[in-house]
DRENDO-477981 format. One record per residue (C-alpha): x, z negated, y; residue number from 0. Coordinates in nm, 3 decimals. Layout:
<recs>
rec u = X, w = Z, v = Y, num = NUM .
...
</recs>
This chain:
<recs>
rec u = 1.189, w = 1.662, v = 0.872, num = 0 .
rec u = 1.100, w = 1.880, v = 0.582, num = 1 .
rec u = 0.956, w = 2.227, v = 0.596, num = 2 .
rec u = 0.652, w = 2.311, v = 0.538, num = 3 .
rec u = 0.499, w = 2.681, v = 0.302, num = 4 .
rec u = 0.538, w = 2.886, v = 0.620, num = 5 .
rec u = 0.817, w = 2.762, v = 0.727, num = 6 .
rec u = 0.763, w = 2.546, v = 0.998, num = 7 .
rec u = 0.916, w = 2.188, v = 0.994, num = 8 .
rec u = 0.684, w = 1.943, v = 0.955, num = 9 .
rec u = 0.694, w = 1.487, v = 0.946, num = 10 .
rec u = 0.503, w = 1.367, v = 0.624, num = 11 .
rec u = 0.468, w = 1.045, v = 0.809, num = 12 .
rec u = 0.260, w = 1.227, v = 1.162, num = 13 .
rec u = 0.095, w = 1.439, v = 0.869, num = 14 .
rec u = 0.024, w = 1.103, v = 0.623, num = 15 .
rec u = -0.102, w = 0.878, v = 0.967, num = 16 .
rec u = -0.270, w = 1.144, v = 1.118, num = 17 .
rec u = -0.500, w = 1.274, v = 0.854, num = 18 .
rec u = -0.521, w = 0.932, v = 0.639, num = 19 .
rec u = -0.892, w = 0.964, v = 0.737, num = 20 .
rec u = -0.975, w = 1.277, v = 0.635, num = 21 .
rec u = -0.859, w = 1.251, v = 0.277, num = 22 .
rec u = -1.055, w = 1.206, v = -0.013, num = 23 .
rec u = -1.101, w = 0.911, v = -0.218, num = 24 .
rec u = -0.854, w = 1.083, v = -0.544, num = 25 .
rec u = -0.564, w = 1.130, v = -0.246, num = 26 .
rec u = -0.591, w = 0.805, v = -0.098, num = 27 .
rec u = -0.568, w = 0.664, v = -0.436, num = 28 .
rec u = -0.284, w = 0.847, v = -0.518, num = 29 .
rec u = -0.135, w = 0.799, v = -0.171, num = 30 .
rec u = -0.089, w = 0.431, v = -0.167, num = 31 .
rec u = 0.147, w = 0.420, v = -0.485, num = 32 .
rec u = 0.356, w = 0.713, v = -0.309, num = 33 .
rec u = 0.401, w = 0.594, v = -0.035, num = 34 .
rec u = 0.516, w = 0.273, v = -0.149, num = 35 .
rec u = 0.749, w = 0.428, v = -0.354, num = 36 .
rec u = 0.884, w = 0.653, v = -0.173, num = 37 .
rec u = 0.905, w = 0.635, v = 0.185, num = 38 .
rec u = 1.191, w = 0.484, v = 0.350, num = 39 .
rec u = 1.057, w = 0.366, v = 0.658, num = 40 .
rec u = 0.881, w = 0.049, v = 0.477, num = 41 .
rec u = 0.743, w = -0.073, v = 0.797, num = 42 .
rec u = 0.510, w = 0.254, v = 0.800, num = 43 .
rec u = 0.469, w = 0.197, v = 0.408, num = 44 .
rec u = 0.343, w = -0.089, v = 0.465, num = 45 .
rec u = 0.133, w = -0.061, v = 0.736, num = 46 .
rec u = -0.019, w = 0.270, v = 0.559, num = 47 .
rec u = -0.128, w = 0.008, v = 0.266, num = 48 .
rec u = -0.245, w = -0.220, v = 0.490, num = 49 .
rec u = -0.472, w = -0.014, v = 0.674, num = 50 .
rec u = -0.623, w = 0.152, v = 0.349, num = 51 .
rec u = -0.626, w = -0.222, v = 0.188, num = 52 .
rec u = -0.949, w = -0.218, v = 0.456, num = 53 .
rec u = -1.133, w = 0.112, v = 0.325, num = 54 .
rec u = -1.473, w = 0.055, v = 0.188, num = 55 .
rec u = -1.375, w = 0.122, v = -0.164, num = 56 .
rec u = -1.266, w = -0.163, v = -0.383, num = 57 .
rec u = -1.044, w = 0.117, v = -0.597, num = 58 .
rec u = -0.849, w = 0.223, v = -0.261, num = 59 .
rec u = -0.838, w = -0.122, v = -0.159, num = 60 .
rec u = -0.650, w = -0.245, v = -0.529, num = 61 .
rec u = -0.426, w = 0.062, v = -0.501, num = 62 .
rec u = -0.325, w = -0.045, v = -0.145, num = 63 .
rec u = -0.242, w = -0.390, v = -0.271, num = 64 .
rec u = 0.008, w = -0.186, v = -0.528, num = 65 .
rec u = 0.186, w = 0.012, v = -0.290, num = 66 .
rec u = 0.299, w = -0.314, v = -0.145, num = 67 .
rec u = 0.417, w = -0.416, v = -0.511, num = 68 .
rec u = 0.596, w = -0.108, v = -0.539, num = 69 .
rec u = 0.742, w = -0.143, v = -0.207, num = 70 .
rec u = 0.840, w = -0.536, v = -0.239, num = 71 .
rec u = 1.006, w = -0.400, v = -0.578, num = 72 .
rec u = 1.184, w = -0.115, v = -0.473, num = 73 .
rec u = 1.255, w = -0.214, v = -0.078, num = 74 .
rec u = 1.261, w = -0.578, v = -0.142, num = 75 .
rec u = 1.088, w = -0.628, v = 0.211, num = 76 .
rec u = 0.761, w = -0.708, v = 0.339, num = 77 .
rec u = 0.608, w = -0.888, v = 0.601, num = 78 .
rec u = 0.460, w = -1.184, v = 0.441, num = 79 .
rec u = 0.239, w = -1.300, v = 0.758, num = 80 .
rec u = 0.048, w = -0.949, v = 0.704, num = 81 .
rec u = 0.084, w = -0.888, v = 0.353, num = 82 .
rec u = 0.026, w = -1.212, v = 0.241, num = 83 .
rec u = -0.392, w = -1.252, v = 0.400, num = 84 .
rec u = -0.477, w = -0.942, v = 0.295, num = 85 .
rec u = -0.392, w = -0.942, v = -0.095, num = 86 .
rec u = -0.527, w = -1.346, v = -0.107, num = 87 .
rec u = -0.843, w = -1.176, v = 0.071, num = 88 .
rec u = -0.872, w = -0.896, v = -0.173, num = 89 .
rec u = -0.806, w = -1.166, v = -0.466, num = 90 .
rec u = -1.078, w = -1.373, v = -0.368, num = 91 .
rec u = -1.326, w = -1.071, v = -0.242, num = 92 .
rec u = -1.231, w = -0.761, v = -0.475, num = 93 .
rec u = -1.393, w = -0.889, v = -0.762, num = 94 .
rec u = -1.325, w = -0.527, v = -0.987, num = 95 .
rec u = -0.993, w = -0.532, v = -0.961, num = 96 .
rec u = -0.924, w = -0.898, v = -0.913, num = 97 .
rec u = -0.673, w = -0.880, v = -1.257, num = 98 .
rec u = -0.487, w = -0.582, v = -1.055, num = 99 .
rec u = -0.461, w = -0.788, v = -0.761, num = 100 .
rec u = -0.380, w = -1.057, v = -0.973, num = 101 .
rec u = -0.075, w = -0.907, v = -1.077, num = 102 .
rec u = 0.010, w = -0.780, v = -0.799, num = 103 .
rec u = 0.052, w = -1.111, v = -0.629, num = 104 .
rec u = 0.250, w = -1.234, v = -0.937, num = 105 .
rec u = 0.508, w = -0.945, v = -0.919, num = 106 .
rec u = 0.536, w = -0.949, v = -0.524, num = 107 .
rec u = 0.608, w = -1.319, v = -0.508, num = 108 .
rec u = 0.894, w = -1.262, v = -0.796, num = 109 .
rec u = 1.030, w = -0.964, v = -0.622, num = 110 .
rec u = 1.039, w = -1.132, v = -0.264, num = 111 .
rec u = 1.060, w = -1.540, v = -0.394, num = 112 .
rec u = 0.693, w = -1.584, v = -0.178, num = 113 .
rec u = 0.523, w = -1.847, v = -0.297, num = 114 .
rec u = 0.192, w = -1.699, v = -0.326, num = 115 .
rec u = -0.127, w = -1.947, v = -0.446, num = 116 .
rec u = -0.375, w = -1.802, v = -0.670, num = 117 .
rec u = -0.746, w = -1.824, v = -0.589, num = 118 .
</recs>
C-alpha cells in the first residue's frame, strides 16, 4: 500500500485495473512500459499489457507488446501460451509498428530462450 496526497492509503494496482479505461491515450502509452518495469506482481503486469495489447490504437497496442519485453527482461517470466499469440498477432496485423514488434519478439525470446517464429 502506498499513500496517497491526502493521506489515505491507496493500491496502484485496484487504481491501475480499475481506471485502465478511463485514461487517455499519452497515459496508456506511458503505462505499459511502467508497469512492466516496475511492478512486482508480473502476473498483473502482464495481464495489464495484454489487455491494452487489444485497444484500438496500433501505438498502445506496440507499447503493450514492450511492457512484456521489459518484463521478460527484468522478471524473466511470462506466460508464453498468452504472450506468445498476441505479439505473433500484432507482428502480422500491426503493420506501423511491425519493426517495434519485431524487436520485441527478438529480445523476449533471448531473455526467456522462446523460440519465437517471425512472420
Amino acid at each position: 500500500m502506498k499513500r496517497g496526497s491526502d493521506g489515505t492509503k491507496t493500491n496502484r494496482k485496484r487504481e491501475s485495473s480499475g481506471s485502465i479505461k478511463k485514461w487517455n491515450i499519452g497515459r496508456k502509452n506511458d503505462t505499459t512500459i511502467f508497469i512492466g518495469r516496475v511492478f512486482r506482481d508480473w502476473k498483473f503486469a502482464q495481464n495489464t499489457c495484454l489487455t491494452l495489447a487489444e485497444h484500438e490504437d496500433p501505438a498502445i497496442r506496440a507499447n503493450a507488446i514492450l511492457g512484456l519485453v521489459y518484463m521478460a527482461r527484468n522478471k524473466r517470466i511470462l506466460e508464453k501460451n498468452l504472450v506468445k499469440p498476441v505479439i505473433l498477432r500484432e507482428l502480422k496485423e500491426n503493420t506501423d509498428y511491425q519493426w517495434r514488434i519485431q524487436d520485441a519478439i527478438d529480445d523476449i525470446a533471448t531473455f526467456l530462450k522462446w523460440k519465437i517464429v517471425n512472420v
